[in-house]
C-alpha positions as CSV (number, residue, x, y, z in Angstrom):
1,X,12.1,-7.6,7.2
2,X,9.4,-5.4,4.5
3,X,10.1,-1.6,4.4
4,X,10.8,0.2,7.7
5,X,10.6,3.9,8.3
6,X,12.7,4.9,11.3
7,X,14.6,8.2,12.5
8,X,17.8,8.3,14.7
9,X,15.7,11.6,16.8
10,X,13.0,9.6,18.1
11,X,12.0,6.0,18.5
12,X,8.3,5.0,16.9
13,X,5.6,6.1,20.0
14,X,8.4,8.4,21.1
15,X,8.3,11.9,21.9
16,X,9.7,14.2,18.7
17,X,12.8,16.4,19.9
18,X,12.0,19.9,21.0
19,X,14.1,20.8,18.2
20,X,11.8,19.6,15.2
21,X,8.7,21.1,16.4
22,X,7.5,25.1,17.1
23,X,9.1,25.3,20.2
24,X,12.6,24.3,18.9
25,X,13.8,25.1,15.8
26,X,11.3,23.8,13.7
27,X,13.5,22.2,11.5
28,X,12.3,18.3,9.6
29,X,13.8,15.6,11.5
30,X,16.2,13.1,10.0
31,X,14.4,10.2,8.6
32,X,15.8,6.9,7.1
33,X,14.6,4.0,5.1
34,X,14.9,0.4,3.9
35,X,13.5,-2.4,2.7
36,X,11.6,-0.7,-0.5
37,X,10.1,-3.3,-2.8
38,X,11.1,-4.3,-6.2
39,X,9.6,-2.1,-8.7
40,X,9.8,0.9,-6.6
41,X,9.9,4.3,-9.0
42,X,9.7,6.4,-6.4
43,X,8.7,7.8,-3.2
44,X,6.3,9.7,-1.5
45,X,6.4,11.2,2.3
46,X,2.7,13.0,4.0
47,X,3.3,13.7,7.9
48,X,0.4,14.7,9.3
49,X,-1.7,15.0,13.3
50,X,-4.9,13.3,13.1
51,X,-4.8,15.0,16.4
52,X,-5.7,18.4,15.5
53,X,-8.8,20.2,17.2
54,X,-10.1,21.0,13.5
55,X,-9.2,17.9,12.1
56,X,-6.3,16.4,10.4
57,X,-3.4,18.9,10.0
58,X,-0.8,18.4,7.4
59,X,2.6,19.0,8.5
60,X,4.6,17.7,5.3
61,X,4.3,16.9,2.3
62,X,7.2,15.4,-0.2
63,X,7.0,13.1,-3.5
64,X,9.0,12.1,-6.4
65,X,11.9,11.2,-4.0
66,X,14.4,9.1,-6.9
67,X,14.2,5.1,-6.0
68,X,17.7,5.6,-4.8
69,X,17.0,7.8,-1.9
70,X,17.0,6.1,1.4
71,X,17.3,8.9,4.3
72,X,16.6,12.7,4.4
73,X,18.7,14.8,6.1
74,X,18.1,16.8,9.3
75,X,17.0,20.5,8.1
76,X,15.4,19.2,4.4
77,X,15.2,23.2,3.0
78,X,11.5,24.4,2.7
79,X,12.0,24.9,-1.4
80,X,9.2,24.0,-3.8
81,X,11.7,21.7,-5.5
82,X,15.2,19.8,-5.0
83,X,18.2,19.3,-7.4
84,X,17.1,15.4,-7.4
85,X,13.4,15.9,-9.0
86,X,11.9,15.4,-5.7
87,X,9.0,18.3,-5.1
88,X,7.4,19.5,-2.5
89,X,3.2,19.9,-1.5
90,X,1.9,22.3,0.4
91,X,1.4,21.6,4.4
92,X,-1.7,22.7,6.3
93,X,-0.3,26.3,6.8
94,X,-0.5,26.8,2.8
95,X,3.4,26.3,3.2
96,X,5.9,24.2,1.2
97,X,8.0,21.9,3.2
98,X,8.3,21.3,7.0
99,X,5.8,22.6,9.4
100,X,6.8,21.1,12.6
101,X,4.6,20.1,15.6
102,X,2.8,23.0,17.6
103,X,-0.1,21.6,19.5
104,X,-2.7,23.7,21.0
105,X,-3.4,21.5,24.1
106,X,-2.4,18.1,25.2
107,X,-0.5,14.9,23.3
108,X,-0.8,14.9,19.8
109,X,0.7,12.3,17.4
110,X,2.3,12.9,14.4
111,X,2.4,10.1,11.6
112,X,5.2,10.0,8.7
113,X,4.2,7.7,6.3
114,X,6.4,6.9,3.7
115,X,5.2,5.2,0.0
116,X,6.7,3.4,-2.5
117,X,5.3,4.2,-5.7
118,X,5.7,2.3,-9.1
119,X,5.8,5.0,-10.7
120,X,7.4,9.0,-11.0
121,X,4.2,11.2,-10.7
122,X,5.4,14.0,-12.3
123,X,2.9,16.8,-10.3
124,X,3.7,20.5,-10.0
125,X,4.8,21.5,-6.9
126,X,2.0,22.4,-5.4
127,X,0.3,19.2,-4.8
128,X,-1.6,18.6,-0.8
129,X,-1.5,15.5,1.2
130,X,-5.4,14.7,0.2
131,X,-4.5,15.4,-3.9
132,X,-1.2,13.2,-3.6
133,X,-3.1,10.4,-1.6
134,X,-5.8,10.5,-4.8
135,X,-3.0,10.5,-7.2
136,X,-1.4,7.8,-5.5
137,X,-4.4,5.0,-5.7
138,X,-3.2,2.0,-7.6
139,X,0.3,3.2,-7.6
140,X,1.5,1.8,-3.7
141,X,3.8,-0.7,-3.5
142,X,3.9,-0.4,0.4
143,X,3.8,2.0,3.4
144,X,5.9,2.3,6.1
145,X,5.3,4.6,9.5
146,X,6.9,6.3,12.2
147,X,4.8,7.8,15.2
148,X,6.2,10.2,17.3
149,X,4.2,12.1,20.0
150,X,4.3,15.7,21.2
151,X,2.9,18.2,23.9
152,X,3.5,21.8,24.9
153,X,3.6,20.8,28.8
């Protein structure tokens, strides 16, 4: 089976829900998980658009999600930090938490990719996708992704 990353808004290649991005309410999308490997300390969540006209723009950035957690809700709060030790990075707009889609032109894709760590980083809250990926090295269990696509028109 390995580790699967899936949400009930949108299918993998799918288009991401109005809601979730700029247009919408720009609110995080519900994401769920399984499949972790043994050893896993904790996780870690970059969503990014490789698509960006000035390259790769960070939408979200999470880590130190407990080994326990399986699914975040609809709506995560944008807070620097959560009750359960999980923190969050800052996105592309200097932001902490959820930045949702707003592409200037044409289909862009949006990647979620979850990690399994073997380990609790223990970073300040202020931590961006390329800094957590560095962090990260050696520390991967496995990776699982979700696509989703959006557009303007």
């Amino acid at each position: 089976m390995g580790f699967k990353l899936e949400s009930p808004a949108f299918d993998h290649g799918g288009r991401i829900p109005r809601k979730y991005t700029c247009d919408g309410e720009e609110i995080s999308p519900p994401l769920e998980w399984s499949g972790a490997p043994a050893g896993t300390r904790s996780f870690a969540l970059i969503c990014d658009d490789p698509d960006a006209p000035m390259g790769t723009w960070v939408h979200w950035v999470l880590y130190d999600l407990p080994s326990d957690t399986s699914s975040l809700p609809e709506g995560l709060p944008n807070q620097r930090e959560f009750s359960n030790g999980a923190k969050s990075g800052k996105n592309s707009w200097g932001k902490y938490g959820y930045g949702g889609p707003c592409p200037p032109s044409g289909v862009h894709r949006y990647f979620f990719r979850l990690y399994a760590l073997d380990t609790k980083l223990g970073l300040e809250p202020d931590a961006g996708a390329s800094w957590l990926r560095r962090v990260m090295e050696g520390h991967v269990l496995a990776k699982a992704e979700l696509m989703g696509k959006y557009s303007r028109w």
